[in-house]
N, C-alpha and C positions, 0 to 999 in steps of 0.2 A: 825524603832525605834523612839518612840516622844522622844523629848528632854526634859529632866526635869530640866537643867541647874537655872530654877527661883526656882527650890525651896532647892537647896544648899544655896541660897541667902538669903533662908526664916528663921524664929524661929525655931531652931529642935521641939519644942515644935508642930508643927504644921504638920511634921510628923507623933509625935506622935499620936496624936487625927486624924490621917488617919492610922494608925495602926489599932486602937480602933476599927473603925469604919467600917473598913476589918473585924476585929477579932467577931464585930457580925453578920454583913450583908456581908458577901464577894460583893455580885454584887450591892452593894450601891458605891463601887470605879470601877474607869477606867481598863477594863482589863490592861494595862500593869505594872497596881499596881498590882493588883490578882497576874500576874504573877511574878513579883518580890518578893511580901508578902509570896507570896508559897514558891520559891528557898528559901528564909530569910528561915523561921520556918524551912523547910527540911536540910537544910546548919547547923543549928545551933542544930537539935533534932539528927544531925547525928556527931557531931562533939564536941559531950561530955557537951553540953550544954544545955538550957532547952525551950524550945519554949514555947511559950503562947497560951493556948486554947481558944478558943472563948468564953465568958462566957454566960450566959442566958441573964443579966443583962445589959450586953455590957458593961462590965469593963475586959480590959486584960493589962494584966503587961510584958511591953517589958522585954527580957532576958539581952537587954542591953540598956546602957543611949539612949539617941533620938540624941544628939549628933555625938555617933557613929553609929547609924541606918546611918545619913545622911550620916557618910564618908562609911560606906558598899552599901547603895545607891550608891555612886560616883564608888565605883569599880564595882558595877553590870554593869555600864552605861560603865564604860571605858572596859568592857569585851563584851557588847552588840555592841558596838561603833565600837571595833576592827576585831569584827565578820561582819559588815556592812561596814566599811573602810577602813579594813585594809591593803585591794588589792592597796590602793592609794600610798602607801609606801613602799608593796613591791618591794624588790630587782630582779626585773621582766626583767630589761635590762642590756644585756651583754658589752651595748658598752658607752653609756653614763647616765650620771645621771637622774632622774626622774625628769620631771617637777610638781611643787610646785600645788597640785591640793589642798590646805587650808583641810585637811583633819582633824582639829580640835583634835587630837588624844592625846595633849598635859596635863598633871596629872591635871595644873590648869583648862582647861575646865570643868575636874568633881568635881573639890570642890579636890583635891588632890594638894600636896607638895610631894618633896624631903622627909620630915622630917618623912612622911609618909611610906618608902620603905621598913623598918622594921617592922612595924605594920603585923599583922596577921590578916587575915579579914577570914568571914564567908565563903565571897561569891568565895575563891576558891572551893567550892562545887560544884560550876556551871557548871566549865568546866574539874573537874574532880581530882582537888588537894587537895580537904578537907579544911580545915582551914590553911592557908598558909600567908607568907608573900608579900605584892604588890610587893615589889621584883621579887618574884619567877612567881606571877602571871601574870605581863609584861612580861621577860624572856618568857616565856609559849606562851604569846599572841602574840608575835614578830614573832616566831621562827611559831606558826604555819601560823597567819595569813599573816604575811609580811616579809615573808624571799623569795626564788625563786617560792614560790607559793600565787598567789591572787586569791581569788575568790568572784565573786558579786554572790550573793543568795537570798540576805534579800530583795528583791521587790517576790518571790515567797509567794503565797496566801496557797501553800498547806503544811498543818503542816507538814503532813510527810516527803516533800522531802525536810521542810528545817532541819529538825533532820535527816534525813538521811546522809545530805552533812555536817553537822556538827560532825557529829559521824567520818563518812570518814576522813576530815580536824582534826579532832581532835588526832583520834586513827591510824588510817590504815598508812597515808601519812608518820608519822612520823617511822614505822616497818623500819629496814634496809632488805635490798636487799638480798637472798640468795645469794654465793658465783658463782651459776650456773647464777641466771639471772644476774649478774653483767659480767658474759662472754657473754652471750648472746647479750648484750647492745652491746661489744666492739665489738663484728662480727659485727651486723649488723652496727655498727659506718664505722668500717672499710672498711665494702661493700661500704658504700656511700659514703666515703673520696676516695676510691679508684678508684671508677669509674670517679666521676668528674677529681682526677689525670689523670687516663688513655688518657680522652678524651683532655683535656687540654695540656698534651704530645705529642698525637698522632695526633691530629687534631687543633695544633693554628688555633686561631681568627675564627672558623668557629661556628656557634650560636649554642647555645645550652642548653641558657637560665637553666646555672648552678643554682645546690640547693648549693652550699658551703657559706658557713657560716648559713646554716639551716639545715646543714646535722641532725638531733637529727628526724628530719622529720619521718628518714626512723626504728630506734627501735623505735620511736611513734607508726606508723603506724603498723608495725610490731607485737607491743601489743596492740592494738585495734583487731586484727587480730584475734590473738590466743589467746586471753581473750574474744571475740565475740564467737569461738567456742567451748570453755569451759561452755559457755549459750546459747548454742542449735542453734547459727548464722551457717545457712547451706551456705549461699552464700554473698555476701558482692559487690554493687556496690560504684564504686568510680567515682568521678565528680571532675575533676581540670582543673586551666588552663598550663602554656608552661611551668613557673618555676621549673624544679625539677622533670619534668613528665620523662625525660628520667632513672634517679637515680631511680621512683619510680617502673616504668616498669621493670629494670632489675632485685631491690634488692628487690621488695615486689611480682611481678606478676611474676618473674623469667623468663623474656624476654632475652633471648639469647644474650651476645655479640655480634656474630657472624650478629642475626639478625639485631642487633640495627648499628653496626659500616657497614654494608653492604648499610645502609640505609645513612649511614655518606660518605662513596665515593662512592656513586651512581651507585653501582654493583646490589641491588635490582632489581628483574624483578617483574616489573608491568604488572598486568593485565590489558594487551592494547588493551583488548575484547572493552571494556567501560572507558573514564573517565581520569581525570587529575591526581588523586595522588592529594598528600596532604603534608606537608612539615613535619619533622618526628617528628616533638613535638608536633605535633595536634591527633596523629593515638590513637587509640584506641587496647585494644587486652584484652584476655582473660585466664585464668590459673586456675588449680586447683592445690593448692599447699598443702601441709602438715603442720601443726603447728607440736611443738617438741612435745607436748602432743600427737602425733597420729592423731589427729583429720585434715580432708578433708575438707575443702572450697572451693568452687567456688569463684573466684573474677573474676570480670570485670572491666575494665577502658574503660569509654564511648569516644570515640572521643570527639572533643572541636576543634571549632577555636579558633581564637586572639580576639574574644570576652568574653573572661575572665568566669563571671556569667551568660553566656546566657547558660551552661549546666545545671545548675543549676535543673531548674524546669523539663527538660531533665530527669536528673537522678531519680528524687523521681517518677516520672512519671513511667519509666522503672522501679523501683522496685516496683511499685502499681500493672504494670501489672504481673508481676513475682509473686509474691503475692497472686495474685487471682487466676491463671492458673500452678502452680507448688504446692505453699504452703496452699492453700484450706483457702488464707487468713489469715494465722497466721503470724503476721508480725514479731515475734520475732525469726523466721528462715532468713529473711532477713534486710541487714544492711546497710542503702544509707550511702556514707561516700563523706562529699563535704569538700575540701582542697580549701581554699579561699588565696589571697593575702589581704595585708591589706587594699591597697589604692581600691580596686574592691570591697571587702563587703562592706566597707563603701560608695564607691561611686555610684554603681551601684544599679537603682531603684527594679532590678528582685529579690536582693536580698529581699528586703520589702514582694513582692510580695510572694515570698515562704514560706517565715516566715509564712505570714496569711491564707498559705494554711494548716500548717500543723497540725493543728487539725479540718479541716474539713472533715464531712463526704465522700467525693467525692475523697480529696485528700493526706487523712490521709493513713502515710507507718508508724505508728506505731515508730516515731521521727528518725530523721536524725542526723549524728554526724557530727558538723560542728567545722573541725581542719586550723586555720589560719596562714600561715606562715607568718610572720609579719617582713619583713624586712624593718618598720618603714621611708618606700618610695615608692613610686611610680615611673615613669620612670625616672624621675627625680624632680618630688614635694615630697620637706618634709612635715611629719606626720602634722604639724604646718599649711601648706594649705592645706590638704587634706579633712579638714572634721571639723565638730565643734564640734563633738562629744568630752568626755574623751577619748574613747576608739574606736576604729574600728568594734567593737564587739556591739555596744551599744543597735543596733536594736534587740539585742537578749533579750531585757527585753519586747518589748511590747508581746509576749510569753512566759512570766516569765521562760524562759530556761535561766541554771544557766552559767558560765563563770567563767571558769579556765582561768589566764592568768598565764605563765610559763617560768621560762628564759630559751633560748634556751640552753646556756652552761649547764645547770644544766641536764643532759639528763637522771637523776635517777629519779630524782622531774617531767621531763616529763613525763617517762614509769607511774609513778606512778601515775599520771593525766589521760591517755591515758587510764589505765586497771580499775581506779577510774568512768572516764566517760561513757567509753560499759556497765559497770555492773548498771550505773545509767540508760541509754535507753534498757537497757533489764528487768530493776526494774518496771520501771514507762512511758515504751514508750514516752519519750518525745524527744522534739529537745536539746541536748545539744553545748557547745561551749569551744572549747583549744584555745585560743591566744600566740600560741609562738613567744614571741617578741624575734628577732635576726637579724641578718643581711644580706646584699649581697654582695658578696666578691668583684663582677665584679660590671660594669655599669650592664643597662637594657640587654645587650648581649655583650657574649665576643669581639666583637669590637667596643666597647663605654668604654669614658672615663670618669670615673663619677666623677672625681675630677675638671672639669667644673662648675660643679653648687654644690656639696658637699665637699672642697677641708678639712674641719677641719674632716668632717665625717670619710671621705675615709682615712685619714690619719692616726685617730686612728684604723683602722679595717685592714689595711695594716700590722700594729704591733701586732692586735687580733691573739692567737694561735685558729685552726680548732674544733671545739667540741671533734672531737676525741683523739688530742692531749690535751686537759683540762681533759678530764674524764682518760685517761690513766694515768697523773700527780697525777689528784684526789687517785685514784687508788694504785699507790706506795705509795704517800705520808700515805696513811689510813692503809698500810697493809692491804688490801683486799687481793690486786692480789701481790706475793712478786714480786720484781727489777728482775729477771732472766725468771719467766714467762711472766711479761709485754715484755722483752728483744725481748721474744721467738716470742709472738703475734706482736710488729714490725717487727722482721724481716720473718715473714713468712707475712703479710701487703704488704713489698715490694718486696719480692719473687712472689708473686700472682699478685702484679703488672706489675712488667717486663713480665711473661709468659701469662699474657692479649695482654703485645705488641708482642710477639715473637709471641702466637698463640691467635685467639680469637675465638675456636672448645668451644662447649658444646651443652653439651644434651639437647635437649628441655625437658621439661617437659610433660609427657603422660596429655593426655583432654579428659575427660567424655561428651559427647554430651548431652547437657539437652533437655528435651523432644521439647520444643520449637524452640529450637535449631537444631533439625532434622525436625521441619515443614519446615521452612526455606530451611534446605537442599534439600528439596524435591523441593521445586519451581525452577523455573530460571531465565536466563537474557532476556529480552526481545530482541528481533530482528522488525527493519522494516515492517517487513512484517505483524507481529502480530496488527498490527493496521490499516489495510485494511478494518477488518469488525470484529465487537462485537462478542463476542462466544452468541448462545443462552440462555438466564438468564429468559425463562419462566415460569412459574410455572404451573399446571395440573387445569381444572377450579372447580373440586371437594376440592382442595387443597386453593385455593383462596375463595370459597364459606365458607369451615369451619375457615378459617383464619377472614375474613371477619365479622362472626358472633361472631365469639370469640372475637373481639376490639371493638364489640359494644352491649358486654353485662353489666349491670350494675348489682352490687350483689346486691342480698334481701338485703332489711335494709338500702343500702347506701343512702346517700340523696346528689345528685350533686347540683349545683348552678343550677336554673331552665334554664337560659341562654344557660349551657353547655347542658344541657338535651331535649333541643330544638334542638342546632346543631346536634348532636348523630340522633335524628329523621329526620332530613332533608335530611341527610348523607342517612339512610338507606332506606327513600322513591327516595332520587336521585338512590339509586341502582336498590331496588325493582321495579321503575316500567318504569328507562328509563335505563339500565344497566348499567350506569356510576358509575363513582367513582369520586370524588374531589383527590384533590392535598392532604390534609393531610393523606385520607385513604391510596392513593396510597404511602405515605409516609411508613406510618405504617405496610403496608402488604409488603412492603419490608425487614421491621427489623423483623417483625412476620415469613417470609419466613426462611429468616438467622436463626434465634433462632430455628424454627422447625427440619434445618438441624446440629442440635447440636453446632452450632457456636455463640460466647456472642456476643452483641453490648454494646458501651459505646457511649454516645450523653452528652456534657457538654456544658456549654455554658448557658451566662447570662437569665434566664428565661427561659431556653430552656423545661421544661414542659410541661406549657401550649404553647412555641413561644411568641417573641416577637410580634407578629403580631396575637395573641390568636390565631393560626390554627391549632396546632398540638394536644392538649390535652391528650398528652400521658400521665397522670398522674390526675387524677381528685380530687377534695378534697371534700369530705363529709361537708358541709354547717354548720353541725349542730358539727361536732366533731375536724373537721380539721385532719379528720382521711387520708390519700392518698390510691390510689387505681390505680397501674400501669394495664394498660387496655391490656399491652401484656403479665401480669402476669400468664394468664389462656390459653395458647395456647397449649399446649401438655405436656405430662410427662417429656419427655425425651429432652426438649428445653433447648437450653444455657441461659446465666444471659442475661438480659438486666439492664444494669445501666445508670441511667438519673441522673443526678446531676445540678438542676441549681449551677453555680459558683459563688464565688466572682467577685468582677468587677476588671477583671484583663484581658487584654489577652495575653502580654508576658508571663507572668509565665503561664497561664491557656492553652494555644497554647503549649507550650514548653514541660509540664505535657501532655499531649494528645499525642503530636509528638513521648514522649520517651514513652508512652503504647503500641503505633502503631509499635513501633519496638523490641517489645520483644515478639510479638504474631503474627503471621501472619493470623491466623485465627480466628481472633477478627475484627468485623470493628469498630472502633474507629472515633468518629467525634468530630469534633468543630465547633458552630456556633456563629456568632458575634452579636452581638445585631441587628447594622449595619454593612454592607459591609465595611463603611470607617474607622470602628473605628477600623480594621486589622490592621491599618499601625502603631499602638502601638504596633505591635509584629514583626514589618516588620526586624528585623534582625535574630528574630529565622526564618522566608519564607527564609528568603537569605543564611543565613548559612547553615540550616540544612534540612529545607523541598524541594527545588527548587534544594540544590545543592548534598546532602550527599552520595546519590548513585553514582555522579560520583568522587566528594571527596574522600570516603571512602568504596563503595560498600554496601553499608546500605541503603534496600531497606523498604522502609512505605508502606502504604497502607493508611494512613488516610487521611480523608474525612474533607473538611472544606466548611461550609455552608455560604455564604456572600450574605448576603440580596442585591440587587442591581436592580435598575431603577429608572427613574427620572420621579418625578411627582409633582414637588414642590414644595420639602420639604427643601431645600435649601442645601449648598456645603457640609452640612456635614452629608447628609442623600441622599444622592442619589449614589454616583459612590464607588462602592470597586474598583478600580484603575486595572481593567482589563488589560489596559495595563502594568502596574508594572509585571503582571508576564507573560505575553505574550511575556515581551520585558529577563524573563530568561528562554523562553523556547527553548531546545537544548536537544540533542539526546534520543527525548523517555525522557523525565525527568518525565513529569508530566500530567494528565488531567485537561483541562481547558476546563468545560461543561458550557452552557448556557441555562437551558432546558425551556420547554414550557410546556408543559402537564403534566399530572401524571403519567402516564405509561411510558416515556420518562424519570421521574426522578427517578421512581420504580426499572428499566432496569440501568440504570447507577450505584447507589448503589450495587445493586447485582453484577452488573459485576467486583467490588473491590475483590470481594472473588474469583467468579467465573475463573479469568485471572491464567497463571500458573504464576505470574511473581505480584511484588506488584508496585503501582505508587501511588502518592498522587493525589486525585482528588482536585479541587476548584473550585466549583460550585455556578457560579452568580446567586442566589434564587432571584422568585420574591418577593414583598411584594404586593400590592393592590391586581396583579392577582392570589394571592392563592386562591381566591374563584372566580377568571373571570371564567365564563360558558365554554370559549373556552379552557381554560386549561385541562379539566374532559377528561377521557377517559374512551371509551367504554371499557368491561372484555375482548374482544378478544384480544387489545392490552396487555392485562397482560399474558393471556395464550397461545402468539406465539410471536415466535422469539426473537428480544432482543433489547439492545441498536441501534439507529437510528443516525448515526451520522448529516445526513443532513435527512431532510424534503421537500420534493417538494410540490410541489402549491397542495394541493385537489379539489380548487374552478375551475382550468384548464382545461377542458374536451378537446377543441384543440390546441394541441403544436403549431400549425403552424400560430394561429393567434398571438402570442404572439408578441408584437414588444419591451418590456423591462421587463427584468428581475430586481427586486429588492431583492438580498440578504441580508441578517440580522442574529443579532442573539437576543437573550430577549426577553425583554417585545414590545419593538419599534415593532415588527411583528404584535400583537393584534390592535396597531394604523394604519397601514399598511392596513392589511387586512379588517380592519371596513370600512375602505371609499371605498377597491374592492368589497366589496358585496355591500356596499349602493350603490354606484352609476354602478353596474353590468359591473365592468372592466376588460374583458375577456382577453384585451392586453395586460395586465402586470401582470405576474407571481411573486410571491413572495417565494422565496426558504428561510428555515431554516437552519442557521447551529445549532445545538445543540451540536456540538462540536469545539473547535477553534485550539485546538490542543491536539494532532498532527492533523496537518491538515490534512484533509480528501482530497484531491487532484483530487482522484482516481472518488472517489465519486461526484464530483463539475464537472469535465470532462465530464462525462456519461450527467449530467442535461445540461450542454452546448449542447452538440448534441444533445438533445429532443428539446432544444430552439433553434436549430440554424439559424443564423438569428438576432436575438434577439439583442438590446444594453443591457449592464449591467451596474447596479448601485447597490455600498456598501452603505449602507445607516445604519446611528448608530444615539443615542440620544448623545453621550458624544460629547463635543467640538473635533474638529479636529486632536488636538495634541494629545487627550487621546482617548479610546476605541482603536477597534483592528483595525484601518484604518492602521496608519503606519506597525504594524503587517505583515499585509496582501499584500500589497503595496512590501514589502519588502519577501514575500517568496510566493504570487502568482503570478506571472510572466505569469500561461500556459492561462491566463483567463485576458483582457481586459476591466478596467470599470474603472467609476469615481466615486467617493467618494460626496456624500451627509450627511450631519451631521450640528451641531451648528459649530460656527467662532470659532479658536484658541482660549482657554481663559487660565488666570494664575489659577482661581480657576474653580473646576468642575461644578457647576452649580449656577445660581440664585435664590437666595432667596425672590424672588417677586413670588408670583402663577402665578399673571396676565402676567409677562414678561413669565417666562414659559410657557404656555398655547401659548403665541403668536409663541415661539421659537419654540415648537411640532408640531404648526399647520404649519410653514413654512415647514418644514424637510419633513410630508406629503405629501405638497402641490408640492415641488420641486420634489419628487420621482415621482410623478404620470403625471409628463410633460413628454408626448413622442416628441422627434425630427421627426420631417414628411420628408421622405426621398427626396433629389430632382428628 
């Protein structure tokens, strides 16, 4: 809203003649005059008085002096004002007073007085009072805009959702409670007082990262719930971190006592097939539970570590894929629901990240409901260091999604936020936001003391009554509920308490298998042995030949860049007349295969269209229209989706979003590629949490694929190494594939085999860049139509094993520098073995090539400095096989930013591989 403050200041006269000047030319004034001029005439033609026509002439005759225009002006402003600040003065906090945010809200800002409170102005027409007095229409504006409900709206660009949230705020909020949901509140109140009792009695000082003093949490969520399936929400994914996750599991997902306190004294049997276990506020679980309307939901709650927001992007993720593969894409059957802290949405960068995902095409779920418990701290930093924001919430304006901020005590004004907000992301698909400011009863965990660093805080919250003891008070006191049934619901409260401790038996709740859900069942755990040798992942060569033709056909009409239209031809003369294939083809006829056997792929990742490195072109643009043209779009009838999305530049949240698709579909292959290999390590806590560790954490098995540009050739430390070792050094039981391929057919064979395995694992595959197009990369068709993934590579150039006097094993690009100087200078004595894969180690495989070489000395030979690539690796888990280690010297950083120093450092690394020791 502009300020018109200078022209209360002005001659009313000078109003007038902008009246006039409205009244003949409307769009000769500022729309926010049109818009006031409008309310004026319709306030005043409705309210028994007589509005002024526009004349021919452009003479019109105000109904009232110009005097009083300005002071109806000043109430329009101080009603616009309150609509846009009024959340600054809401009564939003249960435990202390609101700090002074200068919210200007005072009568004299608008050209108003005291003397003015009886005055009858036009402009309660506005908000729905007719002609009334400022009186009345303060009263009005208090009560709805800043009593226990705030809401920021007015940066929203779309008219309609800001008259939508106004009608809501205005009319709905204010309706009282039927007598039914007012019991409804107090159950669920009581569930979640009760449990934190339970555990607090039954289990001192042991963590458990209570919801108490946010207990309001769980009738919030509870009506987000069954107000989500009351507008056709079939299933509802939930993302939180530790706070309150145990309260939520038992009283919203109906997680068993029995299971949860089993997990409390350490009676739980783990499955000690596979894996660590996870600590019980991190686990995840699933339910379908009934709302009181009848209506069935699926809910899930994702696992989370102690990384707070890294689920974040997780979740929408898993509901995108849910989405495409259950609900044919209608997203208003599924509902991501992310329960933030305060000091984590504000501090944490992933949250930024998801925000700006969430109206993109790639990564739109149709908006996400983001509910914050706000217990106005952190572990121990107040709201005051936390952030410089007003609010915690702040970032929810650069997505003009609106923000409820709500007092937690107030848990009627919550429900009534909670069922106000589902009906707004099932209105208008967007991101909305609750901030329930309340508090934390305990420190960070029940054995912290937090009157350490909060001693004035924790003092008054020590004497705070529980929400449910406020709303029960509310309750009698209103004559809602009379004194004898409130009596009744306490003491059946601690009835149901005690017989938690005496017994903690209950039924589980029956679970419907979602279709996906039973793909998954079907797979299994992988064992040792399964990694001996690749299943076969060939394809038939009639099946490769029409595959082949179909991704390099262009439509009539289209017009590519001539550039692209050139590679396409080069591509199909290297076929036609030497049978080869490049590395992009071989790319392609990999996704083309998968998609033929009715299975989707998803490929995201910055540029990933055409590649960072222009080699893939799986997506062409018409020159002349910018019209796209997906080249796997025309492979058979009955083919799965292929979705390419270049991404924003993110890769926390864009890794995180991919990781959670990869886990709700087993028979999707799912990738991410990084622009560069190095710039992974901006996502390096979702690798560590959830990709590297989740199956033995949690038994949550991926299958997604991440593409990491990597080898050194000059480009300096931030364009050469994706830190091979970083995940080499979390590799442990079967986790994960760490390939290194060389060829096309080798990288063709390794994708397929993500589906092909009965069992899923995350691949990360060190892609090259310069040798996408190296000649030695191309494979012949026969490698596409026999056999499969190659874990290791033996010499081709070695015709006799027994002249061999060293072997140089490798993995990457460093092979094609290798190999160049054995064929120039015809080095029959030094064999150079490939691994194309690092782990799981191929053992079995590397043995076998010893005894062909026996005899032989060996050397590991890598581009990275010493301390990185897979030397220590290997050093450390090949023991059956004897060599020394060739590479650049120890450095802090991964490589040189000098060409010329480079060049010199390759040419050593070469030159030292290729010295044989002469035996004495």
């Amino acid at each position: 809203m502009k300020d018109f403050s200078f022209v209360t200041n002005s001659h009313p006269a000078y109003i007038e003649s902008l009246y006039k000047e409205y009244s003949t030319d409307p769009a000769s004034v500022d729309p926010e005059w049109i818009r006031f001029f409008e309310g004026f005439d319709f306030a005043v033609s409705n309210t028994n008085g007589k509005a002024a026509a526009p004349a021919a002439g452009g003479t019109a005759t105000l109904p009232v002096s110009s005097e009083q225009l300005v002071k109806e002006l000043g109430v329009y402003r101080l009603i616009q004002a309150y609509r846009k600040k009024g959340h600054l003065v809401a009564n939003t906090n249960p435990i202390r007073p609101r700090k002074d945010r200068q919210p200007n809200l005072d009568l004299s800002f608008f050209g108003l007085t005291d003397a003015d409170l009886k005055t009858e102005f036009f402009a309660g027409q506005v908000i729905g009072l007719g002609k009334t007095s400022l009186d009345k229409i303060l009263q009005h504006l208090k009560s709805v805009y800043a009593a226990a409900i705030g809401l920021e709206f007015t940066y929203i660009n779309d008219a309609a959702k800001v008259e939508w949230l106004q009608k809501e705020m205005e009319t709905t909020v204010r309706q009282p409670l039927t007598v039914e949901q007012k019991k409804r509140i107090l159950l669920k109140l009581n569930q979640g007082v009760m449990f934190e009792k339970f555990l607090h009695t039954k289990y001192i000082g042991q963590k458990r990262f209570s919801l108490e003093g946010g207990e309001t949490t769980i009738p919030a969520l509870d009506a987000m719930i069954n107000t989500s399936a009351e507008y056709g929400v079939q299933e509802v994914v939930i993302g939180m971190a530790h706070r309150g996750r145990l309260n939520v599991l038992a009283n919203i997902l109906g997680k068993t006592y029995e299971q949860i306190f089993s997990e409390f004294e350490g009676t739980a049997i783990p499955d000690t097939t596979m894996g660590s276990g996870d600590v019980k506020y991190h686990l995840g679980f699933r339910s379908t539970i009934q709302t009181p309307a009848g209506k069935e939901v699926n809910v899930q709650l994702t696992p989370n570590p102690s990384h707070l927001e890294v689920v974040d992007p997780v979740v929408v993720g898993f509901a995108r894929s849910k989405a495409d593969v259950i609900y044919n894409s209608d997203y208003d059957q599924i509902l991501p629901i992310l329960i933030h802290g305060d000091a984590a949405i504000a501090g944490q960068g992933v949250v930024y990240e998801v925000a700006q995902m969430s109206k993109l095409r790639g990564y739109y779920t149709g908006g996400t409901m983001h509910f914050v418990i706000n217990n106005q701290i952190g572990f121990t930093t107040d709201f005051e260091d936390a952030r410089s924001a007003d609010y915690c919430t702040s970032v929810a304006s650069i997505v003009q999604a609106p923000v409820f901020h709500v007092n937690g005590d107030d848990v009627e004004a919550a429900v009534k936020i909670a069922e106000i907000a589902t009906r707004y992301r099932q209105e208008f698909n967007s991101d909305i936001y609750i901030d329930m400011v309340c508090y934390r009863k305990h420190g960070h965990n029940e054995g912290d003391d937090p009157k350490f660093t909060q001693p004035k805080l924790y003092s008054e919250i020590d004497k705070h009554p529980n929400p449910r003891e406020v709303y029960s008070q509310q309750l009698i006191a209103k004559g809602d509920v009379d004194a004898s049934l409130a009596q009744e619901m306490e003491k059946a409260f601690w009835a149901d308490l005690q017989e938690r401790l005496d017994d903690v038996k209950q039924r589980p709740l029956p679970y419907t298998y979602q279709t996906p859900e039973k793909w998954w069942k079907e797979l299994r755990k992988s064992t040792p042995a399964d990694f001996d040798k690749s299943p076969d992942t060939a394809i038939s060569k009639e099946q490769l030949e029409k595959l082949f033709q179909a991704i390099m056909v262009i439509p009539e009409g289209f017009k590519p860049l001539r550039k692209v239209e050139k590679l396409l031809q080069d591509k199909q003369k290297l076929y036609s007349e030497q049978g080869l294939l490049d590395w992009s083809s071989g790319e392609l006829l990999a996704y083309g295969s998968i998609l033929t056997e009715g299975r989707d792929v998803r490929l995201s990742g910055q540029d990933v269209k055409r590649g960072t490195f222009s080699h893939r072109h799986a997506v062409l643009r018409n020159e002349e229209t910018d019209e796209e043209y997906s080249r796997l779009s025309k492979l058979s009838e009955a083919q799965g989706k292929f979705r390419i999305y270049n991404s924003l530049l993110s890769e926390f949240a864009v890794l995180g979003f991919e990781y959670g698709y990869s886990i709700a579909n087993p028979y999707a292959l799912t990738i991410w590629e990084a622009q560069f290999g190095d710039f992974m390590n901006g996502a390096q806590t979702l690798i560590d949490q959830f990709i590297t560790s989740a199956e033995t954490k949690w038994q949550k098995q991926s299958g997604l694929v991440l593409l990491l540009p990597h080898g050194y050739e000059g480009q300096g430390p931030e364009h050469s190494s994706a830190r091979l070792e970083r995940f080499l050094q979390q590799c442990a039981e079967q986790n994960i594939f760490i390939t290194n391929c060389t060829t096309a057919s080798s990288f063709f064979h390794a994708l397929r085999r993500q589906l092909a395995l009965p069992f899923r694992k995350p691949m990360i595959n060190f892609s090259p860049k310069a040798n996408l197009r190296h000649v030695r990369s191309y494979s012949p068709i026969a490698e596409f139509t026999q056999g499969g993934f190659k874990e290791v590579l033996d010499d081709p150039f070695i015709t006799d094993a027994a002249a061999v006097k060293k072997v140089l094993f490798c993995s990457g690009k460093v092979y094609f520098d290798l190999s160049e100087k054995q064929m120039k200078e015809d080095r029959k004595d030094v064999a150079i073995v490939r691994m194309e894969q690092l782990y799981p180690l191929p053992v079995g495989q590397l043995e076998a090539i010893q005894k062909k070489y026996k005899g032989a000395a060996w050397s590991w030979v890598q581009e990275e400095p010493l301390n990185m690539g897979a030397a220590s690796f290997l050093q450390m888990n090949l023991g059956q096989i004897k060599y020394d280690v060739i590479s650049r010297p120890a450095s802090a950083a991964t490589a040189t930013g000098y060409s010329k120093v480079h060049a010199k450092e390759q040419q050593d690394i070469v030159e030292a591989a290729f010295k044989v020791k002469q035996k004495k």
